[in-house]
C-alpha positions as CSV (number, residue, x, y, z in Angstrom):
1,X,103.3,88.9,25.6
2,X,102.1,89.6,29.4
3,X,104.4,86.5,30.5
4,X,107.7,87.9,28.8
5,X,106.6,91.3,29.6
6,X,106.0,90.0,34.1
7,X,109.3,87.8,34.0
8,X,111.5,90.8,32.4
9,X,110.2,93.2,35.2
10,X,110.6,90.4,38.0
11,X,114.5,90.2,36.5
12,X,114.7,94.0,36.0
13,X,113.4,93.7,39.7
14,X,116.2,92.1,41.2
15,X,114.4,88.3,41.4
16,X,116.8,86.0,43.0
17,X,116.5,82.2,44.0
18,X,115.5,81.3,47.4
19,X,119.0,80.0,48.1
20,X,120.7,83.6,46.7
21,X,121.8,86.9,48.4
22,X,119.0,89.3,49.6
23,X,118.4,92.1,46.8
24,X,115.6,95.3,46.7
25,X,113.3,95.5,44.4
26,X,114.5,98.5,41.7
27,X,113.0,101.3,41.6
28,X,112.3,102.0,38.0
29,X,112.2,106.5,39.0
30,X,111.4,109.3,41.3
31,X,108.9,111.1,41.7
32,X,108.3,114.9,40.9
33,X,106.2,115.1,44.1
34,X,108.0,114.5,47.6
35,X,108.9,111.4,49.1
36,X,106.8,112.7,52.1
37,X,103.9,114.7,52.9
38,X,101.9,115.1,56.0
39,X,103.5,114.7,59.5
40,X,104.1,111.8,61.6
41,X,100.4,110.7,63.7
42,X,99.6,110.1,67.3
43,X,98.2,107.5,68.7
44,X,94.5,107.9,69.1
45,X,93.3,103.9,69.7
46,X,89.8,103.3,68.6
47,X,87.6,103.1,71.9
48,X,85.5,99.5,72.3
49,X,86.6,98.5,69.1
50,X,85.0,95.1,67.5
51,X,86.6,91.7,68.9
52,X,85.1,89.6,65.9
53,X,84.6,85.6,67.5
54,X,88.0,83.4,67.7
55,X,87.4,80.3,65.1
56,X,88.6,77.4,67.1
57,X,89.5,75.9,64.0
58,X,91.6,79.0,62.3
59,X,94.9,80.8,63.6
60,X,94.4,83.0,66.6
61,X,93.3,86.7,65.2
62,X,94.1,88.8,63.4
63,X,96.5,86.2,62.0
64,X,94.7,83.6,60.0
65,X,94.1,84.7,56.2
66,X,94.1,88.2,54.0
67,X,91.2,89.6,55.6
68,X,92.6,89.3,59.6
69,X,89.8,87.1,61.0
70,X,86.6,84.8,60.3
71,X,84.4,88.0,60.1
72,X,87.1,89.2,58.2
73,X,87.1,92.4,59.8
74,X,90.2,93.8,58.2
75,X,91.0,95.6,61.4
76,X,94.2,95.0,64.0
77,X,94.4,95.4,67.8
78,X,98.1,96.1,67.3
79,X,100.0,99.4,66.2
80,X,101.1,99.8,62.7
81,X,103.5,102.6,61.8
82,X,102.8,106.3,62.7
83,X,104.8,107.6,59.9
84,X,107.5,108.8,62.2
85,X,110.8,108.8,60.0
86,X,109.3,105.9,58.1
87,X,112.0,103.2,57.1
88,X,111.3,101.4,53.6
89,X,112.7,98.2,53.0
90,X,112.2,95.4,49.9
91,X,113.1,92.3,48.6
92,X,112.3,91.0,44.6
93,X,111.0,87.6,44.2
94,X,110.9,85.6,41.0
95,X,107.8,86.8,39.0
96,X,105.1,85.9,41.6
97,X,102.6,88.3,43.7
98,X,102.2,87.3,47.3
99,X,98.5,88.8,47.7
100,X,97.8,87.3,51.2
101,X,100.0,87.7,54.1
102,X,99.2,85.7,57.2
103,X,101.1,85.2,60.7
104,X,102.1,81.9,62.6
105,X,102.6,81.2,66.4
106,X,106.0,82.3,65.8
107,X,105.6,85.9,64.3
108,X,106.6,85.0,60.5
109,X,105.3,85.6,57.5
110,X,103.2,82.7,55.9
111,X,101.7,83.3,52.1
112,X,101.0,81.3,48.9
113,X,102.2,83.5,45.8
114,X,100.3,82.7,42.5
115,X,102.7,83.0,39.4
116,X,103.5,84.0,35.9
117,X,104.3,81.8,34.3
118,X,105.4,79.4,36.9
119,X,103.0,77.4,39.6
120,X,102.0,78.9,42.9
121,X,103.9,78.6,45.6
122,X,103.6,78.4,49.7
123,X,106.2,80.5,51.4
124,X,107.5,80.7,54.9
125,X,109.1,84.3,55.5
126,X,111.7,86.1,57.6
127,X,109.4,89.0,58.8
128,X,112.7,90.9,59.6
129,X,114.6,90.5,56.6
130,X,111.7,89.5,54.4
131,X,114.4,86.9,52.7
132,X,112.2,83.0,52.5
133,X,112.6,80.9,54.9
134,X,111.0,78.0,52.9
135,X,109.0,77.4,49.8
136,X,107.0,75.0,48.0
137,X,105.9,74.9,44.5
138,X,101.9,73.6,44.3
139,X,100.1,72.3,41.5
140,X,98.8,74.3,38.6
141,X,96.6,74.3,35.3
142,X,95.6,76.3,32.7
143,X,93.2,79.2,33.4
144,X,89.4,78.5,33.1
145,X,88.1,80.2,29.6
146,X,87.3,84.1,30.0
147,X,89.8,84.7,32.9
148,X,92.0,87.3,32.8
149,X,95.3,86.5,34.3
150,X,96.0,89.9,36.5
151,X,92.6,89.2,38.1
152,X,93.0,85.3,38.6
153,X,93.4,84.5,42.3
154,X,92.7,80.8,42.0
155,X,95.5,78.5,43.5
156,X,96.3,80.7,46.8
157,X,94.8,84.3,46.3
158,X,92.6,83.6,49.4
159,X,94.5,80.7,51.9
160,X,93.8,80.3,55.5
161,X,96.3,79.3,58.2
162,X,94.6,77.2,60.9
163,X,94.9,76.9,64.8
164,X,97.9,74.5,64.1
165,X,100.0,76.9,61.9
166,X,99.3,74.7,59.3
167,X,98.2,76.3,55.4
168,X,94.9,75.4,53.9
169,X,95.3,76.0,50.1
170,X,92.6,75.1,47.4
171,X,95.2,74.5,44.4
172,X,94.2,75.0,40.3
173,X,93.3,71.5,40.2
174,X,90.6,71.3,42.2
175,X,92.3,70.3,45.4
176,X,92.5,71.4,49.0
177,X,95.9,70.7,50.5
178,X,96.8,71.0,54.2
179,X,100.5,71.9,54.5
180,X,102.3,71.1,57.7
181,X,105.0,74.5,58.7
182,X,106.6,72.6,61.5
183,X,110.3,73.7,61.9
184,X,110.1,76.4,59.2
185,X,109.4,73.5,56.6
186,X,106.6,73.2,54.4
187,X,105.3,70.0,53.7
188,X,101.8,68.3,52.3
189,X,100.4,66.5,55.1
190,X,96.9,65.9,53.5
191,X,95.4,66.0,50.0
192,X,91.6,66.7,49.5
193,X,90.9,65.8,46.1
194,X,87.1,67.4,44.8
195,X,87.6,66.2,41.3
196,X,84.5,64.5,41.5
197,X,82.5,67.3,42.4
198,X,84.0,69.8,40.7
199,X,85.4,69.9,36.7
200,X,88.9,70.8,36.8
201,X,88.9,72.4,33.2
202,X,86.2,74.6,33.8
203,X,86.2,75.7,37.2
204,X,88.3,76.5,40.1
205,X,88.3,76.8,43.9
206,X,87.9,80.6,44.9
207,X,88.1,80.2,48.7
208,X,88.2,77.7,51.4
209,X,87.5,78.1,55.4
210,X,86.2,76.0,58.2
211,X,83.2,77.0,60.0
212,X,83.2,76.4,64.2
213,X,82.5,72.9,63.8
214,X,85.6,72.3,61.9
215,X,83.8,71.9,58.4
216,X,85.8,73.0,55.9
217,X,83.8,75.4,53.1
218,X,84.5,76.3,49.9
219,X,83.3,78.3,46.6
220,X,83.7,77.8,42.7
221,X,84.0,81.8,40.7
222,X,82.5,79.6,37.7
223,X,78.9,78.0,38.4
224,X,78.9,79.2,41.8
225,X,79.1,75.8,43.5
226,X,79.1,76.2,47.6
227,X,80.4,72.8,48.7
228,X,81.2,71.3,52.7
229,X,84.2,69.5,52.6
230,X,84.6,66.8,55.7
231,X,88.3,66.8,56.8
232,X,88.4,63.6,58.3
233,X,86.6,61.4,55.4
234,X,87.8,63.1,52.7
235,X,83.8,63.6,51.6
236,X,82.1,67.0,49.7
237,X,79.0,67.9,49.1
238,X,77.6,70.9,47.6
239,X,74.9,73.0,46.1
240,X,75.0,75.6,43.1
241,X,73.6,79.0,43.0
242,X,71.4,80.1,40.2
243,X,73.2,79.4,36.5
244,X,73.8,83.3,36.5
245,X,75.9,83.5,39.2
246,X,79.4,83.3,39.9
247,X,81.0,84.0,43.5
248,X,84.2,86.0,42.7
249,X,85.3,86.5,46.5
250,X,86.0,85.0,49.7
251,X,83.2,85.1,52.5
252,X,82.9,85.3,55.9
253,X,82.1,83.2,58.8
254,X,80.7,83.6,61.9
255,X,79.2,80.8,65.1
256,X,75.9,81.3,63.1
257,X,76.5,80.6,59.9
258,X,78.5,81.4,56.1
259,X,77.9,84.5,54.6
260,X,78.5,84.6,50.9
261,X,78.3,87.2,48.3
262,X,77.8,85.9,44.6
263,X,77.5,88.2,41.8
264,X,73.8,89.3,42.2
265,X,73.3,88.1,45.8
266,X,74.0,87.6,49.6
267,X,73.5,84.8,51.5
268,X,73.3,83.4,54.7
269,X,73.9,79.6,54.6
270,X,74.5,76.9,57.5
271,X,75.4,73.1,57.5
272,X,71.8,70.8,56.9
273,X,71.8,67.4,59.2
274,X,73.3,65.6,56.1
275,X,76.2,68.1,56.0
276,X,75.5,70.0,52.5
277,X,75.3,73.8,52.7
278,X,71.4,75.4,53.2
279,X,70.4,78.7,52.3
280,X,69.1,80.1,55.4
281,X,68.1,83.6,53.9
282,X,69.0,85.4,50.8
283,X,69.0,89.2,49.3
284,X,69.5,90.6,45.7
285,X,71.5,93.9,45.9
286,X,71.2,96.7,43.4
287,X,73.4,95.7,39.9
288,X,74.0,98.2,37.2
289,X,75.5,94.9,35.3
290,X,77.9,97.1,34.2
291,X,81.8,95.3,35.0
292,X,83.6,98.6,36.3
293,X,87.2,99.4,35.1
294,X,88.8,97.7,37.9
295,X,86.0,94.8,38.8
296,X,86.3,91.6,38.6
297,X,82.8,91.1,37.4
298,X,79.5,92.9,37.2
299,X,78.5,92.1,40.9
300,X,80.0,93.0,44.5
301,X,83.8,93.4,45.0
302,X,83.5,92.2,48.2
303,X,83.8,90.0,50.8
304,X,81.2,89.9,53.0
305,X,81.9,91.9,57.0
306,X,80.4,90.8,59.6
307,X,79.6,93.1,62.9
308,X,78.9,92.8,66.0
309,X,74.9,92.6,67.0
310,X,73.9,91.2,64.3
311,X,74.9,92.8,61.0
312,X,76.7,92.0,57.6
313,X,77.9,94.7,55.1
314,X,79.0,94.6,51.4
315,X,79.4,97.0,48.5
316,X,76.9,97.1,45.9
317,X,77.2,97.6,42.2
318,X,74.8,100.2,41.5
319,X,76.0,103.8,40.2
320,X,77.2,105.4,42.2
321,X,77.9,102.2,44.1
322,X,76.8,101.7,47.8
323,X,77.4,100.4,51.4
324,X,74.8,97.7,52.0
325,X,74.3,96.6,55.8
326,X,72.0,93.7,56.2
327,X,70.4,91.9,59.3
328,X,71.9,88.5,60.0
329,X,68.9,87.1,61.8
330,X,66.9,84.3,60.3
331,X,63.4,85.5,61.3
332,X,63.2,89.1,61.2
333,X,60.9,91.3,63.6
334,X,57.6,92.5,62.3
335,X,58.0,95.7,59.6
336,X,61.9,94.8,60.0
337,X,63.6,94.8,56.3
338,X,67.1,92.6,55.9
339,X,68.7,95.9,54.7
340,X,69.7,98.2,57.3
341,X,70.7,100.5,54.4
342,X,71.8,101.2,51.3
343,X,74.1,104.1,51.4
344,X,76.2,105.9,48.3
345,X,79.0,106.2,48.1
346,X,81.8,108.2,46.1
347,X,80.5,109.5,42.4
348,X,78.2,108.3,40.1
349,X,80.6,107.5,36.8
350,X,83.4,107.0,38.9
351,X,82.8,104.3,41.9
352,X,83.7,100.4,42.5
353,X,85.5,98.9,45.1
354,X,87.1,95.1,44.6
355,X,88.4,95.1,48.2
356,X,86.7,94.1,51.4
357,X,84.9,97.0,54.0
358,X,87.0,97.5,57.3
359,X,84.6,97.3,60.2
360,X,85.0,97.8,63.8
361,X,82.0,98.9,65.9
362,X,79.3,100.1,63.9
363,X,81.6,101.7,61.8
364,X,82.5,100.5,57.8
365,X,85.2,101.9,55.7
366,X,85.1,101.3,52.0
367,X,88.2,102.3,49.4
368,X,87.6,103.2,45.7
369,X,89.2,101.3,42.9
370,X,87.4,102.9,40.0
371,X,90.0,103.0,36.7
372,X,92.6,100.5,38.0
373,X,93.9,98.7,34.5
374,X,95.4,95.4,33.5
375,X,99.1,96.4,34.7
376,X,100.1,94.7,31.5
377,X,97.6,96.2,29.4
378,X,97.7,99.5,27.3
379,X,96.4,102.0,29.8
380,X,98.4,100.4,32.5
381,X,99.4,103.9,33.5
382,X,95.8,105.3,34.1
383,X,95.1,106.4,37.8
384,X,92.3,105.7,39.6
385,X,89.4,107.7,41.3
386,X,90.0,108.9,44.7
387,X,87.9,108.2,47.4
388,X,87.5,106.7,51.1
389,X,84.2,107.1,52.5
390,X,83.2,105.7,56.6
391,X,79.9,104.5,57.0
392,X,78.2,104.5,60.3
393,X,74.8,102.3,61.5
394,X,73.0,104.3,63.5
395,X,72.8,103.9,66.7
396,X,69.4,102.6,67.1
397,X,70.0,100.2,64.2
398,X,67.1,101.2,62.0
399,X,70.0,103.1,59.2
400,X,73.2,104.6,58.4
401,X,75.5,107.7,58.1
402,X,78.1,108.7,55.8
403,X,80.7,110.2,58.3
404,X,83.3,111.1,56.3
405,X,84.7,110.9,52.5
406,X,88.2,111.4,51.5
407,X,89.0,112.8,47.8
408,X,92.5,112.9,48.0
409,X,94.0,109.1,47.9
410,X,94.0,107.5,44.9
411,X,94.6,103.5,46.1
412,X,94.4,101.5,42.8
413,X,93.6,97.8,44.5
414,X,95.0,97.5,48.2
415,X,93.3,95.7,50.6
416,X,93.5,98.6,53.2
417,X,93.9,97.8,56.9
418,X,92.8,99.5,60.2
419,X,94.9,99.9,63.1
420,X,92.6,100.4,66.1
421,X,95.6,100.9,68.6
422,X,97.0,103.8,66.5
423,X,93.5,104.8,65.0
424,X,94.8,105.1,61.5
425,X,93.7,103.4,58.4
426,X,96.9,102.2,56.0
427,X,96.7,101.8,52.5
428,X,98.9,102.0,49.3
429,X,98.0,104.8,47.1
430,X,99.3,105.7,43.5
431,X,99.1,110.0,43.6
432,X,98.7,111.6,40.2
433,X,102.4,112.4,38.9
434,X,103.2,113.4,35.3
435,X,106.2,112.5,35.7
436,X,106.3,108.7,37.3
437,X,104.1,105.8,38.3
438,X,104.7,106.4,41.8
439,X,103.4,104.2,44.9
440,X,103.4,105.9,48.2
441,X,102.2,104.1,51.9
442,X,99.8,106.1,53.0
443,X,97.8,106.4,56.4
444,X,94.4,108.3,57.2
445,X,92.8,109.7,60.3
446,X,89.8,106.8,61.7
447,X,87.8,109.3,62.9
448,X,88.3,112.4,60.5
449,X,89.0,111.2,57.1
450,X,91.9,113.7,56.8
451,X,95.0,112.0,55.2
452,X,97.9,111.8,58.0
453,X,100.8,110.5,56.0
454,X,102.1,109.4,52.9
455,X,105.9,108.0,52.3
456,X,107.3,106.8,48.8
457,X,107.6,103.0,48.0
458,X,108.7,102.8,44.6
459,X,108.0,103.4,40.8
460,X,107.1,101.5,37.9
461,X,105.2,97.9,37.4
462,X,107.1,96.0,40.0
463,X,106.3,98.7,42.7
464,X,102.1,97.6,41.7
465,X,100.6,95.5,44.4
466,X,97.8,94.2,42.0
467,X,94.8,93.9,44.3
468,X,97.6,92.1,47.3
469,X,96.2,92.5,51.1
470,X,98.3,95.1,53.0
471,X,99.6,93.5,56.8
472,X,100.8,94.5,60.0
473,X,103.5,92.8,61.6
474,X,103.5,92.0,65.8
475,X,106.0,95.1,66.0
476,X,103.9,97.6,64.1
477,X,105.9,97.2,60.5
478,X,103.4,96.7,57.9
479,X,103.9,94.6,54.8
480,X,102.9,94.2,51.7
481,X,103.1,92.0,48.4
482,X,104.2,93.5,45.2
483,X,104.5,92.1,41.8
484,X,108.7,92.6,42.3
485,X,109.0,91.2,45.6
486,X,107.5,91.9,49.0
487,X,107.8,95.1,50.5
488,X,107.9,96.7,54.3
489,X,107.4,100.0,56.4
490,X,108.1,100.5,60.0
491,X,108.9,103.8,61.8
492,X,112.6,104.8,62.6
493,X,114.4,105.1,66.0
């Protein structure tokens, strides 16, 4: 039923062939409320903000992968839109979400868009008229048992694209693949194959990145297996996490180390001498082991956030649910804890976030996703809780302090972005409308909280992003991955 139900909206949508005319997405209504509220924003860059360490061995930043960088910040040194006379632009796909939007050399588009019901595939893509530019299909298999297909990123949810432009992928079959981009063609120029470490059938590949000595990492959702991967022999070897846990996200990494967030705990791990992953230190968060309408799973919807001096932040999942900074040090000082703080955010009953923290400074912004719904499901319709909230360490580093918490923007699962040159956060928020599903761009004030600008995308299922990673563009449009197509906002003349 969900497969007939995705391909008739990606029709209904406009889908075309890679080969056929450009055509928008359709907007399946309008909305009672208007197209635009607030007023168009001036610049106020962020002062000092956070430059998170260059990866030698991933695409210069923010460029690489979904989350911007290897501390995966979430954060841009470049403008997005100000919301001046904002210009909307889309174009429908066949039934596929492009969740992660990365940036070559060259200023395009680069993605890998799991399907329903056909395989994932690597994209190359006009950032101008967002028409592809190349594709390639990549292997697929049938889900692991227990997954639910709206919230299975396996086989190119989280890519990265390395100092080369080439795509690191970890496919549904338990491989990594390196695809070459040269000329604005994709091709397979090396095939990892972990079969033998890993059990096709049963598990799959959440995330893969290198660390600064070119190792490539990676993480299993199902048995929580944290493998090394040597790119030049082809070997893996790996360890597994308590038979509880599952690792549901991507994770950071930074010169000292991989930071990794499974369902129960955080980690700190580094390469041993024989090249398999070693815990350095570990910390259980608090866990109401209850999975929140919109998680993934009873645990952190996070990826971990690294900062500078020596900090790491996640989301919880207690009730309410909080921002959790830790110390990244191996040996701590004397009386030191490894939490900074624990600090709560948004209501209790009504809080959960499956989306990474922006950081910059000492500062951490966290989005609520409480309520979203399987878009296919029943209650498809429902709305979320509102709710941003910025969380400050303290200057001393010895705790933190709420700063600010928005209770107007419903944003149902984007991966929200920070512009530190215009000093507004962009996300995509779905307002409460009795008449229409509607889906509105929307941009709030960095230092206030206060909601600057919201400007209509488009109604109905095809207009849903399902948890894709919003992106800004080298001219300031910003982008984003729907389940119709890809869409765009930049600011008019």
């Amino acid at each position: 039923m969900r497969v007939a139900t995705f391909v008739a909206v990606a029709v209904a949508a406009g889908a075309l062939a890679a080969d056929a005319p450009a055509a928008p997405i359709a907007d399946a209504g309008t909305p009672s409320i208007p197209l635009y509220q607030g007023s168009p924003a001036a610049k106020n860059p962020v002062s000092n903000p956070t430059r998170p360490e260059q990866n030698p061995y991933m695409a210069e930043n923010p460029r690489s992968n979904i989350h911007n960088d290897t501390w995966m910040t979430d954060a841009y040194g470049r403008r997005g839109p100000l919301g001046r006379d904002p210009v909307t632009d889309s174009y429908a796909y066949p039934s596929s979400l492009c969740g992660s939007l990365a940036f070559d050399s060259e200023g395009r588009i680069i993605s890998v868009c799991p399907s329903i019901p056909f395989p994932p595939q690597a994209r190359i893509i006009d950032p101008e008229t967002l028409a592809p530019i190349d594709t390639l299909d990549l292997p697929t298999a049938p889900n692991p048992p227990g997954t639910k297909e709206f919230q299975n990123f396996a086989g190119g949810g989280y890519f990265f694209l390395d100092q080369k432009d080439r795509i690191w992928v970890p496919t549904r079959t338990d491989h990594i693949l390196m695809l070459g981009t040269g000329g604005g063609e994709l091709e397979v120029e090396r095939d990892y194959d972990l079969t033998d470490v890993l059990d096709p059938a049963t598990e799959r590949i959440t995330s893969a990145l290198p660390d600064f000595e070119g190792n490539v990492w990676f993480a299993t959702k199902q048995n929580a297996k944290i493998g090394i991967l040597d790119r030049r022999s082809g070997e893996a070897k790996l360890i597994r996490l308590d038979p509880d846990e599952e690792i549901e996200n991507s994770f950071s990494v930074a010169s000292d180390g991989v930071y990794v967030v499974s369902n129960e705990r955080m980690y700190r791990l580094k390469a041993g001498d024989e090249g398999k992953p070693k815990i350095i230190w570990q910390a259980k968060y608090p866990n109401s082991g209850i999975v929140k309408p919109g998680q993934v799973d009873a645990g952190s919807g996070t990826t971990p956030t690294n900062l500078a001096g020596g900090y790491v932040a996640i989301t919880d999942n207690a009730d309410p649910m909080n921002v959790v900074v830790y110390r990244t040090k191996k040996n701590l000082k004397k009386h030191q804890k490894r939490a900074v703080c624990k600090v709560p955010v948004f209501r209790r009953g009504a809080s959960a976030t499956e989306n990474s923290l922006i950081g910059t400074k000492r500062s951490l912004i966290v989005e609520n996703n409480y309520g979203y719904q399987d878009p296919f499901g029943p209650d498809s319709g429902a709305v979320t809780e509102p709710g941003f909230a910025r969380v400050d360490i303290d200057r001393d580093g010895k705790g933190c302090t709420k700063r600010w918490t928005n209770t107007d923007v419903r944003a149902p699962t984007a991966v929200p972005k920070l512009s530190t040159k215009t000093g507004l956060i962009y996300t995509y928020s779905r307002p409460e409308d009795p008449a229409n599903q509607g889906y509105f761009w929307t941009a709030i004030d960095y230092r206030t909280g206060e909601t600057a600008w919201s400007r209509y995308a488009g109604s109905g299922l095809a207009f849903n992003n399902n948890y894709a990673g919003l992106a800004l563009g080298d001219d300031g449009t910003a982008y984003l991955g729907v389940i119709g197509g890809i869409i765009a906002l930049h600011d008019g003349p």
